[in-house]
KETIFI-13599 format. One line per field, with one value per residue: residue number from 1; residue in one letter; chain; x, y, z of N, C-alpha, C in turn. Coordinates in steps of 0.05 Angstrom, whole numbers, padded with zeros to 5 digits. Layout:
<nodes>
nukol = [NUM:...]
lomar = [a:...]
logu = [A:...]
n.east = [X:...]
n.north = [Y:...]
n.up = [Z:...]
ca.east = [X:...]
ca.north = [Y:...]
ca.up = [Z:...]
c.east = [X:...]
c.north = [Y:...]
c.up = [Z:...]
</nodes>
This chain:
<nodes>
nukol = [1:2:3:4:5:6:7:8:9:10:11:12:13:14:15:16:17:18:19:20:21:22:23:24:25:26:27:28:29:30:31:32:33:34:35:36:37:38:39:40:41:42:43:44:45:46:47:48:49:50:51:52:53:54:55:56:57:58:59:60:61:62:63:64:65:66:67:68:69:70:71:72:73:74:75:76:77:78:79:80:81:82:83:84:85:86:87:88:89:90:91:92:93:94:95:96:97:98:99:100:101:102:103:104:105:106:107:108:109:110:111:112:113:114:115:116:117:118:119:120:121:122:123:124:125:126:127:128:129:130:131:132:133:134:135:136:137:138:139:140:141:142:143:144:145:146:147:148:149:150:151:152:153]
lomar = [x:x:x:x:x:x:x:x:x:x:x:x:x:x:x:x:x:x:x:x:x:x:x:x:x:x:x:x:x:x:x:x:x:x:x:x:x:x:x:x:x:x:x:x:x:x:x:x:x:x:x:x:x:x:x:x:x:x:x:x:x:x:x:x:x:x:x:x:x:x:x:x:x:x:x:x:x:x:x:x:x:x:x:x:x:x:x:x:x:x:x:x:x:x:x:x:x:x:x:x:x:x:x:x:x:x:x:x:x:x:x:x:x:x:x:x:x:x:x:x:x:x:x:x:x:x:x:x:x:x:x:x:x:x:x:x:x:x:x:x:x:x:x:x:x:x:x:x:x:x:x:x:x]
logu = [A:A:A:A:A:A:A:A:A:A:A:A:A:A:A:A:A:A:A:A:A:A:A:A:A:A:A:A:A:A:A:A:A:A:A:A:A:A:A:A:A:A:A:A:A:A:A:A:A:A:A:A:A:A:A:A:A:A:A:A:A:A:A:A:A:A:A:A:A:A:A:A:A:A:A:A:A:A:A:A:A:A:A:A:A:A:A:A:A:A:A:A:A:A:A:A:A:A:A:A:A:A:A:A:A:A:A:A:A:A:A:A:A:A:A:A:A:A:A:A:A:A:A:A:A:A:A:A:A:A:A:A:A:A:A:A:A:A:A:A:A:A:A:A:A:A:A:A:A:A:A:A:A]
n.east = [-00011:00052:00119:00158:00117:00090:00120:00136:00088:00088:00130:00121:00072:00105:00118:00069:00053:00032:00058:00028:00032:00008:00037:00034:00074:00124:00176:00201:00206:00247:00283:00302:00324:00294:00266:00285:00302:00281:00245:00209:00211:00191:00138:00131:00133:00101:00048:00027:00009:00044:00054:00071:00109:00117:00187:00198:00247:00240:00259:00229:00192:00176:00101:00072:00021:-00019:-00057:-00060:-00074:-00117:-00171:-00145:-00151:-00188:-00168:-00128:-00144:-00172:-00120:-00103:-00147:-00141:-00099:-00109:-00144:-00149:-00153:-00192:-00207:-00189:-00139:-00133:-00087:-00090:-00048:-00032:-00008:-00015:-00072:-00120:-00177:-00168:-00154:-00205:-00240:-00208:-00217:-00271:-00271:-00243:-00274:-00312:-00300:-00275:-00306:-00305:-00262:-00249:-00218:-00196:-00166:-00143:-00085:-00039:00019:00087:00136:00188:00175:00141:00180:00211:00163:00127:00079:00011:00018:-00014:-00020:-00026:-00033:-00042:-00065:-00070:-00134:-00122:-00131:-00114:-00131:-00126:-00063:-00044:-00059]
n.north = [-00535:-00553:-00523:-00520:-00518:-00481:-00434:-00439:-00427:-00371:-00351:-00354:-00329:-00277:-00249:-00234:-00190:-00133:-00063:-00011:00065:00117:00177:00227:00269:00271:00283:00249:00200:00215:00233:00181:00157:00142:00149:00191:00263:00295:00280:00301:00358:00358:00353:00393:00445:00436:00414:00372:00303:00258:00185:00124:00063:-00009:-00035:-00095:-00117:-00095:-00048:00019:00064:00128:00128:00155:00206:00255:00317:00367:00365:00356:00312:00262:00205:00190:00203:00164:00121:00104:00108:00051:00026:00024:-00008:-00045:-00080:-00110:-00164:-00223:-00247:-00212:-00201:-00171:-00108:-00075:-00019:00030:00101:00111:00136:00113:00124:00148:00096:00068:00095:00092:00035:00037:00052:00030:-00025:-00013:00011:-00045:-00092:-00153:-00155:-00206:-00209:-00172:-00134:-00090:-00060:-00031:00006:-00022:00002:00007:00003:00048:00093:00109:00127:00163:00189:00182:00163:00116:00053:00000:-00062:-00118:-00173:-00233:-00265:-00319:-00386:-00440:-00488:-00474:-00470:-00518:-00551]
n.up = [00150:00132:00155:00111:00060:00080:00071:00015:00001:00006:-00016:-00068:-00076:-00066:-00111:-00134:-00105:-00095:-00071:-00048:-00027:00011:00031:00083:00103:00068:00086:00112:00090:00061:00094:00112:00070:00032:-00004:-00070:-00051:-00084:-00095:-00056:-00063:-00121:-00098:-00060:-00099:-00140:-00115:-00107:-00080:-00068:-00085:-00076:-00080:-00072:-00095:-00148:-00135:-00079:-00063:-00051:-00088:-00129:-00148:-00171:-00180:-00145:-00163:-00106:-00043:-00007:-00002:00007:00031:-00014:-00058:-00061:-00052:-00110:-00138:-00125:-00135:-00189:-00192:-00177:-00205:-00250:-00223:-00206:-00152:-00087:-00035:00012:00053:00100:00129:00166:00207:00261:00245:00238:00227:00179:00153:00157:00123:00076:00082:00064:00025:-00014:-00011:-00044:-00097:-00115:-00114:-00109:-00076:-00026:00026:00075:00121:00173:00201:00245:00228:00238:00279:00255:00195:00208:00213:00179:00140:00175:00219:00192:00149:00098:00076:00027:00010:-00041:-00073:-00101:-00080:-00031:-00012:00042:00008:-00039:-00041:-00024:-00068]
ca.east = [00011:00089:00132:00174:00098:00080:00152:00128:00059:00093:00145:00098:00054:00113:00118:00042:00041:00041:00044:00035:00025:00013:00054:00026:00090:00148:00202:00208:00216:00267:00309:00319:00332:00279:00260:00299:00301:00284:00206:00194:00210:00166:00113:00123:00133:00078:00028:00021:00008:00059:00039:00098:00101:00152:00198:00194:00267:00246:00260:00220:00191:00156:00085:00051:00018:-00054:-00060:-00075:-00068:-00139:-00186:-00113:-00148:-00205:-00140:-00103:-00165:-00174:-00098:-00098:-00160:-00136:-00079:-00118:-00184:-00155:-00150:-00222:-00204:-00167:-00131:-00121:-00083:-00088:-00029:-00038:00014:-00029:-00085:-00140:-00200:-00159:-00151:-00228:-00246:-00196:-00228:-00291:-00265:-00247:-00294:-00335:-00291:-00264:-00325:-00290:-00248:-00256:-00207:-00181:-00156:-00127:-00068:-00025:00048:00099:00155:00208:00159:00137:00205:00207:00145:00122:00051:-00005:00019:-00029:00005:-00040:-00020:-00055:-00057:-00099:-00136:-00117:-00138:-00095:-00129:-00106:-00029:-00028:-00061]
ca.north = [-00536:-00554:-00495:-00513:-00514:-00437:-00412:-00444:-00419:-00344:-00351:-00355:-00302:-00246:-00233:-00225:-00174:-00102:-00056:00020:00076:00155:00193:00243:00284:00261:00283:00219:00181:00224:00231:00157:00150:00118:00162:00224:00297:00309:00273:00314:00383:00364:00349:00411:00459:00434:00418:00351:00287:00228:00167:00112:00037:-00020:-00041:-00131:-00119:-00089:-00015:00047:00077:00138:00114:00170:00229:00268:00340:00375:00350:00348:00285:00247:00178:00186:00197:00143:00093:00109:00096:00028:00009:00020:-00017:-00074:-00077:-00140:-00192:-00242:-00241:-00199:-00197:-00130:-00113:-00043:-00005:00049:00102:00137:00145:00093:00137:00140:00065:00059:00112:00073:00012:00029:00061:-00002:-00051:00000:00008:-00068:-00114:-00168:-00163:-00233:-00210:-00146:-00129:-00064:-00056:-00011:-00002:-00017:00023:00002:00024:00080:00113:00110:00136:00181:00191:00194:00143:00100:00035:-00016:-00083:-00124:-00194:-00256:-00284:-00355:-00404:-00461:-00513:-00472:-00469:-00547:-00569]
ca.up = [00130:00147:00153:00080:00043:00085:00057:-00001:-00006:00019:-00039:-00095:-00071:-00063:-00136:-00140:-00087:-00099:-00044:-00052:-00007:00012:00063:00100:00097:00047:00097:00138:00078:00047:00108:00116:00053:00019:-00028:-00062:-00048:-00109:-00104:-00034:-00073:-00136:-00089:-00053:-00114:-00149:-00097:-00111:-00063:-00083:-00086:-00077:-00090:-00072:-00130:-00149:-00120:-00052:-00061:-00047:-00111:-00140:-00160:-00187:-00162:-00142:-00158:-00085:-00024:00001:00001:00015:00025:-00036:-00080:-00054:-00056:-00131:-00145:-00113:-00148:-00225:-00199:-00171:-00214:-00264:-00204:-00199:-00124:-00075:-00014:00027:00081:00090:00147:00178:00221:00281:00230:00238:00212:00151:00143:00162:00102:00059:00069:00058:-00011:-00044:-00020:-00054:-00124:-00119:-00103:-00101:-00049:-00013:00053:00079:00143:00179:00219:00259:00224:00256:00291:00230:00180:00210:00228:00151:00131:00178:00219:00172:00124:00094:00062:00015:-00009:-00051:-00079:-00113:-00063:-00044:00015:00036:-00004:-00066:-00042:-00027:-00091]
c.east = [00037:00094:00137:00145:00090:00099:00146:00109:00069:00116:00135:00080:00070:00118:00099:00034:00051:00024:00052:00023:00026:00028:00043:00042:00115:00182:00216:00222:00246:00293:00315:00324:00317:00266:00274:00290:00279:00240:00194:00196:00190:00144:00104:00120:00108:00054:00018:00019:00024:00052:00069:00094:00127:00156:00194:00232:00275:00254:00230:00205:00176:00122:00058:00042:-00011:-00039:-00070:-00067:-00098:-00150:-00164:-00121:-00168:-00181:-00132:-00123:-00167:-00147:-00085:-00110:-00154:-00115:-00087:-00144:-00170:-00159:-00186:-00226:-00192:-00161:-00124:-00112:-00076:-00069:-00031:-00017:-00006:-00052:-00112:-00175:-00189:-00159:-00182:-00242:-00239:-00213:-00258:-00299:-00260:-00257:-00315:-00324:-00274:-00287:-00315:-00267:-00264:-00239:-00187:-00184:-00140:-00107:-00051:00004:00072:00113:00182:00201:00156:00157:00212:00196:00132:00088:00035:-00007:00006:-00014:-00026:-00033:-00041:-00048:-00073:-00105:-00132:-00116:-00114:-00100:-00118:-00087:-00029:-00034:-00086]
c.north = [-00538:-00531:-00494:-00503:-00482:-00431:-00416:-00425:-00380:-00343:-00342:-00331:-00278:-00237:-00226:-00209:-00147:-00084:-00020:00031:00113:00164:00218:00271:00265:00264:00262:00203:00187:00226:00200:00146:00125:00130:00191:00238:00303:00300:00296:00348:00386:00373:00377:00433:00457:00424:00393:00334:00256:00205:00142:00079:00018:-00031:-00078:-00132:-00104:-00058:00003:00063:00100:00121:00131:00199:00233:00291:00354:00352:00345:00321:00258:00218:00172:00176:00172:00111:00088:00102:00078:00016:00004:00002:-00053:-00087:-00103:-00167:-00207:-00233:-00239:-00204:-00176:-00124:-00077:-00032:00018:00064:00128:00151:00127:00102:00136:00117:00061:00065:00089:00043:00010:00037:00037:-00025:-00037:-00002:-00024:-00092:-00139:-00179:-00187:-00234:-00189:-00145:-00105:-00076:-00033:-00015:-00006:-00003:00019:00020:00051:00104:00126:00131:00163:00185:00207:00183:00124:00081:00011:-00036:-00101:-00162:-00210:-00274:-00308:-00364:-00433:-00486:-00508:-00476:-00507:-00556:-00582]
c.up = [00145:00140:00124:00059:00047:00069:00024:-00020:-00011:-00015:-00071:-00093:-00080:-00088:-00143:-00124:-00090:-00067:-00052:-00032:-00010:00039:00056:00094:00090:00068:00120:00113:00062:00071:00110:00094:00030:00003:-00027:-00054:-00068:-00106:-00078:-00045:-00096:-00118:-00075:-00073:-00125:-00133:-00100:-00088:-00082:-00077:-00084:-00075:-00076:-00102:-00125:-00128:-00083:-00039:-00062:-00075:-00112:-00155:-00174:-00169:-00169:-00149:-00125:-00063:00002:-00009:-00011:00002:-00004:-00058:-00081:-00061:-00088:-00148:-00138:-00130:-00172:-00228:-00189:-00181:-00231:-00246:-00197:-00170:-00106:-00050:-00004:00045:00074:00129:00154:00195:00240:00266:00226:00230:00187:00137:00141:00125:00075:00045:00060:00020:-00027:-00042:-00043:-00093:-00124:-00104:-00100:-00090:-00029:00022:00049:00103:00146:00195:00222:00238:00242:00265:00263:00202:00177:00210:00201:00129:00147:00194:00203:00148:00119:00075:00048:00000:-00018:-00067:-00093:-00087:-00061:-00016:00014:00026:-00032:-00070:-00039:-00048:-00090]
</nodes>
């Protein structure tokens, strides 16, 4: 494909891509300012595990919450899937921060609740990310699968 048709192909996708995630511990994200105070004190008052999303405009969001903070990635697998169960077929790219048994777990949680996943892949997050989020953060984005004879036509 020429570059303008990738930017193309990449263009069209980013409104169909939802990307949510769990942190490990809330205070990475809250000191750099990427999510309030105010969600890292629910979470600790009530004992909850937050759950956090990006916004269509590129922000940081609240995205829900687990009771407890045990079986971290089961949770987290389970509030990916309800969010990715209408799509025929998926794309996965699942992120990881110093936690790669986690990601493993992860993925073996929603090929399991999302059978039709058609392509998923792990990776390391990066150092931008991470500084962010915090080791321990598991990150999940999601999409309609699509090969490049779909994007040219």
């Amino acid at each position: 494909m020429s570059a303008e048709s990738t930017i193309a192909a990449i263009n069209e996708l980013v409104p169909k891509t939802e990307t949510h995630g769990v942190l490990h511990d809330t205070k990475y994200a809250v000191r750099g300012g990427r999510l309030p105070a105010w969600v890292r004190t629910v979470a600790r008052v009530l004992n909850v595990l937050p759950f956090i999303r990006t916004t269509t405009d590129g922000r940081v969001a609240p995205a829900g919450f687990a009771f407890g903070r045990s079986n971290k990635v089961r949770k987290f697998a389970r509030h990916v899937a309800r969010r990715a169960r209408s799509t025929d077929g998926l794309s996965i790219a699942i992120g990881h921060a110093s936690c790669p048994d986690d990601a493993y777990e992860l993925e073996c949680l929603l090929r399991q609740y999302l059978p039709h996943i058609k392509r998923l892949i792990i990776t390391e997050l990066g150092a931008g990310l991470g500084v962010h989020t915090g080791p321990g953060t598991l990150i999940a984005s999601f999409q309609p699968f699509t090969t490049p004879a779909d994007v040219m036509g």
